[in-house]
C-alpha positions as CSV (number, residue, x, y, z in Angstrom):
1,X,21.4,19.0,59.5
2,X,17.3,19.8,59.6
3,X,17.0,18.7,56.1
4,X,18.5,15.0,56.8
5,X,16.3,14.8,60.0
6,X,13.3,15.9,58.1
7,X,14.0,12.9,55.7
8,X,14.9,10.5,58.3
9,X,11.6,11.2,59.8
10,X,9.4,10.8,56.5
11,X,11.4,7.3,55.7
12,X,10.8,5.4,59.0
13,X,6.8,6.9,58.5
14,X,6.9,4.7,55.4
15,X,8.4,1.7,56.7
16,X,5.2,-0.2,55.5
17,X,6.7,0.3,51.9
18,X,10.5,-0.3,52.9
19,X,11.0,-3.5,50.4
20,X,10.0,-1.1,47.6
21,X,11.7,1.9,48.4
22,X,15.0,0.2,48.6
23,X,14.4,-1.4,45.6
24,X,14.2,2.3,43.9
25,X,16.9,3.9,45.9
26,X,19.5,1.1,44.7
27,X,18.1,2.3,41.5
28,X,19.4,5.8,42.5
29,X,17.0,7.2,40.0
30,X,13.6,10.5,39.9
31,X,12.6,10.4,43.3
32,X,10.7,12.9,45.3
33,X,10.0,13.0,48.7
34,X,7.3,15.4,50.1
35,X,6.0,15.7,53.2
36,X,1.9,16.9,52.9
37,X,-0.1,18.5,55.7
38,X,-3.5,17.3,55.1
39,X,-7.2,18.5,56.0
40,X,-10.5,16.1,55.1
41,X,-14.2,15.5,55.7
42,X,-16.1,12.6,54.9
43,X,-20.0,11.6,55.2
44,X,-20.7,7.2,55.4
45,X,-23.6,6.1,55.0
46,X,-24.7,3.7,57.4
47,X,-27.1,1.5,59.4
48,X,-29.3,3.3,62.4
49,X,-27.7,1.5,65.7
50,X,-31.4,2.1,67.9
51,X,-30.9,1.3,71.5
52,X,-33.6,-0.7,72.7
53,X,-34.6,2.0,75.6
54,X,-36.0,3.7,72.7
55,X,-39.6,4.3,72.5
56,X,-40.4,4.7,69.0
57,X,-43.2,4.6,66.9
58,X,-42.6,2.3,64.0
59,X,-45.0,3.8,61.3
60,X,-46.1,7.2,60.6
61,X,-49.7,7.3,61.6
62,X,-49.1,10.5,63.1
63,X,-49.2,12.4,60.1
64,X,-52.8,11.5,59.5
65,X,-53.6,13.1,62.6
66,X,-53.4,10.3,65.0
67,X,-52.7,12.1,68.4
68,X,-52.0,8.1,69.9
69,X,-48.5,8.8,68.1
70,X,-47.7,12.4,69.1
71,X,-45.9,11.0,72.2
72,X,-43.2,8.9,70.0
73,X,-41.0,9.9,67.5
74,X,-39.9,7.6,64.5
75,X,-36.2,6.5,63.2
76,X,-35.4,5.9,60.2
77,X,-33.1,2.4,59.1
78,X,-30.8,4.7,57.9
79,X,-28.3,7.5,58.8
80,X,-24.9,9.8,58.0
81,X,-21.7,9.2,60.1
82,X,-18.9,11.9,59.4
83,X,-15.5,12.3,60.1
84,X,-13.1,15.3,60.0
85,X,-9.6,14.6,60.0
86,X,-5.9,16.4,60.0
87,X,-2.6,14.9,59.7
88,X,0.9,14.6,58.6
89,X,2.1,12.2,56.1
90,X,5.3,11.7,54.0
91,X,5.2,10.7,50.4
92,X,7.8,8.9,48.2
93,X,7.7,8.9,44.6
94,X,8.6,6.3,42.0
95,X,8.3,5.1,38.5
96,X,9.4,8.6,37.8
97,X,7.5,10.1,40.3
98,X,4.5,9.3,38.6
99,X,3.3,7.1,41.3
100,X,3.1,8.0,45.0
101,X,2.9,6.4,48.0
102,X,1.8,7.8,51.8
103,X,1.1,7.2,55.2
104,X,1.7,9.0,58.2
105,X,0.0,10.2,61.3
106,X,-3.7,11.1,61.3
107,X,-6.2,12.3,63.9
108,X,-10.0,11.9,63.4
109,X,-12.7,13.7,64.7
110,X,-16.2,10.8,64.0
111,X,-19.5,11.5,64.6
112,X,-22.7,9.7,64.8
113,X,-26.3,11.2,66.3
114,X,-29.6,10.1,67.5
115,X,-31.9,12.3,66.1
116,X,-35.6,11.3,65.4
117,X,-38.0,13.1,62.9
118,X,-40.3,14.6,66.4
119,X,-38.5,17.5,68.3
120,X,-38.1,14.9,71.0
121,X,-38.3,10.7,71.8
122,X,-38.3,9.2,74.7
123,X,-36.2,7.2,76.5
124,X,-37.0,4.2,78.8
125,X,-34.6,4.9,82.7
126,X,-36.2,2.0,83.8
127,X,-39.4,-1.1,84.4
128,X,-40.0,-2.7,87.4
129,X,-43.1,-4.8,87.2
130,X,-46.4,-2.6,85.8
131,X,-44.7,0.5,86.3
132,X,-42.2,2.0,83.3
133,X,-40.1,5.6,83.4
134,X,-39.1,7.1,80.6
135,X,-37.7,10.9,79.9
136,X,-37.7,13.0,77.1
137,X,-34.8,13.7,75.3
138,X,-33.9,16.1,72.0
139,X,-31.0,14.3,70.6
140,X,-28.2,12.1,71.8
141,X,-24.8,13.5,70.1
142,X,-22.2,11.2,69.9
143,X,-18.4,12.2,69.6
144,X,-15.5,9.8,68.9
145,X,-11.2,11.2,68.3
146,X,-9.1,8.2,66.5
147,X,-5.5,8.3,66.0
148,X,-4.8,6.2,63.1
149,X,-2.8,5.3,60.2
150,X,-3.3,6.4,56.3
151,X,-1.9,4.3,53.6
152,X,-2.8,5.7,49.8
153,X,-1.5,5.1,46.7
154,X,-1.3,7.8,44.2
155,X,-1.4,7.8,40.2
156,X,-0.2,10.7,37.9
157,X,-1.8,9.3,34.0
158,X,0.3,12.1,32.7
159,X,3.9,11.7,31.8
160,X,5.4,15.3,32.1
161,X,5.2,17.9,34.9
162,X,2.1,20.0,34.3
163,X,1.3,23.4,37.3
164,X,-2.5,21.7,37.2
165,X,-2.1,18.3,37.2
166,X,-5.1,15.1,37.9
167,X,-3.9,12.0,39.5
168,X,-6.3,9.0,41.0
169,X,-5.5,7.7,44.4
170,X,-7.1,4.5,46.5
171,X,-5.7,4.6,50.3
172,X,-7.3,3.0,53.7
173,X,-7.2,4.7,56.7
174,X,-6.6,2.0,60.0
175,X,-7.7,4.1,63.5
176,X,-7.8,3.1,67.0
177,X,-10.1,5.4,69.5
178,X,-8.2,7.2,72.0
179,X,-11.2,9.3,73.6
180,X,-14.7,9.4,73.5
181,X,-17.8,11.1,74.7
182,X,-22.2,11.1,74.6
183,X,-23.5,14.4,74.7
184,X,-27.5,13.9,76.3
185,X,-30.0,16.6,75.5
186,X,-32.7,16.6,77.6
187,X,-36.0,18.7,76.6
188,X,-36.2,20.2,80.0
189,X,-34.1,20.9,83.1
190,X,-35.8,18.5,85.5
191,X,-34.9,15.6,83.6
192,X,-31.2,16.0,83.6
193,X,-30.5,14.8,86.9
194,X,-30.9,11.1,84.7
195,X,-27.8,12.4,82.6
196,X,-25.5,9.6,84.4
197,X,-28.6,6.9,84.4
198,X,-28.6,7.4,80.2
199,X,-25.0,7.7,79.7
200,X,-24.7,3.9,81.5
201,X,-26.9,2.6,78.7
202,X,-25.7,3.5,76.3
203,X,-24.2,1.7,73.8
204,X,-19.8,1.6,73.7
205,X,-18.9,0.7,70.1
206,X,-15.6,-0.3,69.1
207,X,-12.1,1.0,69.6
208,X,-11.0,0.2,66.5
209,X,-12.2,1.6,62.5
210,X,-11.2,1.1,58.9
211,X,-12.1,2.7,56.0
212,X,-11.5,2.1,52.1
213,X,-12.0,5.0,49.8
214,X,-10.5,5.6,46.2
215,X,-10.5,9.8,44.7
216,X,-9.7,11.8,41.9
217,X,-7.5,14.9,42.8
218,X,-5.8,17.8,41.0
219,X,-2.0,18.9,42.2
220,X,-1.7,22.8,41.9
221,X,1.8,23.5,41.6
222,X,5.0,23.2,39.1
223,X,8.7,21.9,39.2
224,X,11.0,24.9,38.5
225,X,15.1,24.3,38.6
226,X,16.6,25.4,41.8
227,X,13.9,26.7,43.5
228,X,11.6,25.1,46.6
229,X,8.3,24.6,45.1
230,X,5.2,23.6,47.2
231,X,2.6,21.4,46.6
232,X,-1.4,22.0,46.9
233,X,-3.7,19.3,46.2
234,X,-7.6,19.3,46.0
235,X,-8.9,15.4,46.0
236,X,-13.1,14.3,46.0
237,X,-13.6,10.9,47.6
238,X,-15.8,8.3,46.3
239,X,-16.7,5.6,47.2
240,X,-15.9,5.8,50.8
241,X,-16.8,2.9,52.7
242,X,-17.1,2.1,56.6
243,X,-15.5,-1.6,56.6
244,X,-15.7,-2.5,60.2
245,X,-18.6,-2.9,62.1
246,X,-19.7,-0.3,65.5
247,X,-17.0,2.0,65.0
248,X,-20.1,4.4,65.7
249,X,-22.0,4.5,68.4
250,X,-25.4,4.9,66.2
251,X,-24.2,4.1,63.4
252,X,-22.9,0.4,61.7
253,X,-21.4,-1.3,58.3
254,X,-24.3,-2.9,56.8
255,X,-24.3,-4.4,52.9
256,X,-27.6,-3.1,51.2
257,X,-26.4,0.9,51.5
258,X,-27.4,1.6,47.5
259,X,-25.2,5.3,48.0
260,X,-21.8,5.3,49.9
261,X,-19.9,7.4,51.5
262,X,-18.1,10.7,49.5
263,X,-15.7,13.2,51.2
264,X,-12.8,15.7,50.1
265,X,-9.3,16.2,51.2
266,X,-7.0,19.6,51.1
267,X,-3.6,18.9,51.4
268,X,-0.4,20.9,51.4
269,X,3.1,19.1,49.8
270,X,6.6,20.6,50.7
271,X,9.9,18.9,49.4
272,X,12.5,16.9,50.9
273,X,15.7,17.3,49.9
274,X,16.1,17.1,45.9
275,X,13.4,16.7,43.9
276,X,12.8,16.3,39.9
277,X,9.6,16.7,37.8
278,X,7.5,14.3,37.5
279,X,8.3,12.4,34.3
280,X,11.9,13.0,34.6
281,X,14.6,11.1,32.9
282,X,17.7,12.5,35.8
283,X,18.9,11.0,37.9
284,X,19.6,11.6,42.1
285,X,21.9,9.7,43.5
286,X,21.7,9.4,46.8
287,X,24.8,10.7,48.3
288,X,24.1,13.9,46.6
């Protein structure tokens, strides 16, 4: 009874691909079904969001021993945003089972920090006429958590079940923000009494993300008759692209980025009911 919930479960997850996979179950021919529990980190490159409450110096006289300077720091155009992520996510495969598709359930941990090259900048509360206050702060740490959607389609080049095997995979993850939160750090004490003041200015982003990656990974594991083999899978992510624009609080899609984003992904596979090798000429049907 478990087993035909488990595979109910992992169907209706892949719904998205329901015209296809009744196309190959009619077939009644090598499918696998696996259900992977994944792990990943991922670093985009990105545009600097700067808030305009930002005093900053825009060149780097300092360095020549200009003490006019030593009061601002300076921002780059320029910055990382990362993103740590677990999930769950069925995958069916075809074409005997050289070619997988996945989605699931994912939850996303992204990040995006204002950070400038002085051990503090400072930050404008407020002008009223001749008369500006600003405090000093060390960083502003921004943290987003996104529940979203993976959808990845996976390539095995080889035709025969091998225990170390490469495959190729392009997928898009589609996330919607359920919770997130600025972290102000303030250089002394005194000054965090303006915590709510520079929490209200700062900028909200959006809700919703998207990004587009493609990988090369290496399955670590082998078919064997009769027995319940799992699945481990190593994969390195590039390019990884940001395609929607203030996901990040600091941090935005722009076009000119000469290096994108790279990441890597653990994953662990178990089967689903009966499975083949990949390259297998049996056949399941599917009232077995």
């Amino acid at each position: 009874m478990k087993k035909y919930f488990l595979k109910t479960i992992c169907l209706l997850a892949l719904m998205p691909f329901s015209s296809l996979l009744a196309q190959d179950l009619q077939m009644s021919a090598h499918h696998n079904l696996k259900l992977a529990f994944e792990f990943g980190y991922n670093v985009v490159s990105a545009g600097l969001v700067k808030p305009e409450q930002i005093r900053e110096n825009r060149s780097s006289g300092y360095f020549y021993g200009d003490d006019y300077y030593d009061y601002y720091g300076h921002f780059g155009d320029y910055t990382s945003a990362t993103t740590t992520y677990f999930g769950v996510k069925p995958e069916f495969f075809i074409f005997r089972n050289r070619l997988g598709i996945a989605s699931g359930l994912r939850f996303t941990m992204a990040s995006s920090d204002l950070v400038s090259d002085r051990d503090d900048f400072l930050w404008k509360i407020n002008e009223d006429g001749l008369k500006t206050e600003y405090v000093r702060i060390k960083d502003i740490l921004h943290r987003s958590y996104l529940l979203g959607v993976p959808l990845e389609i996976k390539v095995f080049p080889n035709n025969r079940e091998l225990p170390f095997q490469h495959y190729f995979k392009i997928g898009a993850s589609f996330n919607y923000r359920i919770y997130h939160n600025n972290q102000v750090n303030f250089t002394n004490k005194a000054m965090e009494k303006y915590d709510d003041l520079v929490h209200s200015q700062l900028p909200d982003g959006n809700a919703f993300s998207a990004f587009l990656f493609g990988a090369i990974g290496f399955k670590i594991g082998k078919y064997k008759e009769g027995r319940w083999i799992p699945w481990g899978n190593i994969e390195f992510q590039f390019p990884h692209f940001l395609l929607t624009n203030k996901s990040f609080v600091f941090a935005e899609n722009i076009n000119d980025i000469d290096f994108p984003g790279v990441g890597i992904q653990l994953s662990f596979q178990i089967p689903i009911g009966k499975n083949v090798p990949i390259g297998s000429s049996k056949s399941i049907l599917i009232n077995q």
